[in-house]
C-alpha positions, 0 to 999 in steps of 0.5 A, a space after each residue: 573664708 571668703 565668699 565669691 560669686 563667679 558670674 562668667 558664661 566662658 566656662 574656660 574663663 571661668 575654670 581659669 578663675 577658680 584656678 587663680 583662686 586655689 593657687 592663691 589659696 596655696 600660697 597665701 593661705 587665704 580660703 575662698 567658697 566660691 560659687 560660679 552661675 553662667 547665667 546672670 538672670 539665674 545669679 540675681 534670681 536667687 541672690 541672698 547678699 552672703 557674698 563678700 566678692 562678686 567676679 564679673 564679666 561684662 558680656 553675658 548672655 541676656 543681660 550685661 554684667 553692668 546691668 546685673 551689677 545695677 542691679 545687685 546694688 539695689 538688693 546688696 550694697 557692701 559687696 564688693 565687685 570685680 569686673 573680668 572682661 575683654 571689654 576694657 573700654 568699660 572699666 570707667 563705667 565701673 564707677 557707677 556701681 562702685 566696683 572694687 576693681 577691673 581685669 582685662 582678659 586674658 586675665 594673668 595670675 599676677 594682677 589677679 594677685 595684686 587685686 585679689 590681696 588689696 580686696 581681701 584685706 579690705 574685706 576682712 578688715 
């Protein structure tokens, strides 16, 4: 069981996600426990580093998802980050914080697919 963090404000954005994630589940047979926060102050408030995966949007509500990813690095540094967005002209800011990876809304199943498996196996292995 893989253990996910959806830190998305867009509740349709978010429900396409956990969507993405159970058709996953259905074919490849991989479980997730994912737990969703609108909010990324409320996200980093309570985090404990339990999380395998964190799915990130850019632009949240008081504070930006690469702020909040700045800031999970500090209290966890193996989780590994995606970062889900419209804003694709920060993908290279990514880096900073060693993100696994970067979709661009909207998010079709096929790359999240492809990325979702690459980051799976990794986290497994």
């Amino acid at each position: 069981m893989i253990n996910v963090a959806i830190v998305e404000d867009e509740r349709d954005a978010e429900e396409v996600l956990r969507g993405y994630f159970a058709r996953y589940t259905q074919e490849k047979g991989e479980g997730f426990n994912i737990v969703s926060y609108s909010n990324p102050i409320t996200f980093l408030a309570g985090y404990k580093p339990n999380f395998d995966l964190v799915m990130m949007d850019i632009d949240l509500p008081d504070m930006d998802g690469m702020k909040v990813s700045h800031k999970l690095r500090e209290i966890d540094t193996s989780v590994s980050i995606v970062f889900v967005t419209n804003m694709a002209q920060f993908a290279i800011k990514g880096y900073e914080v060693d993100a696994a990876d970067f979709i661009v809304k909207p998010v079709s199943y096929y790359d999240f697919a492809l990325k979702i498996g690459r980051i799976a196996g990794r986290i497994k292995a």
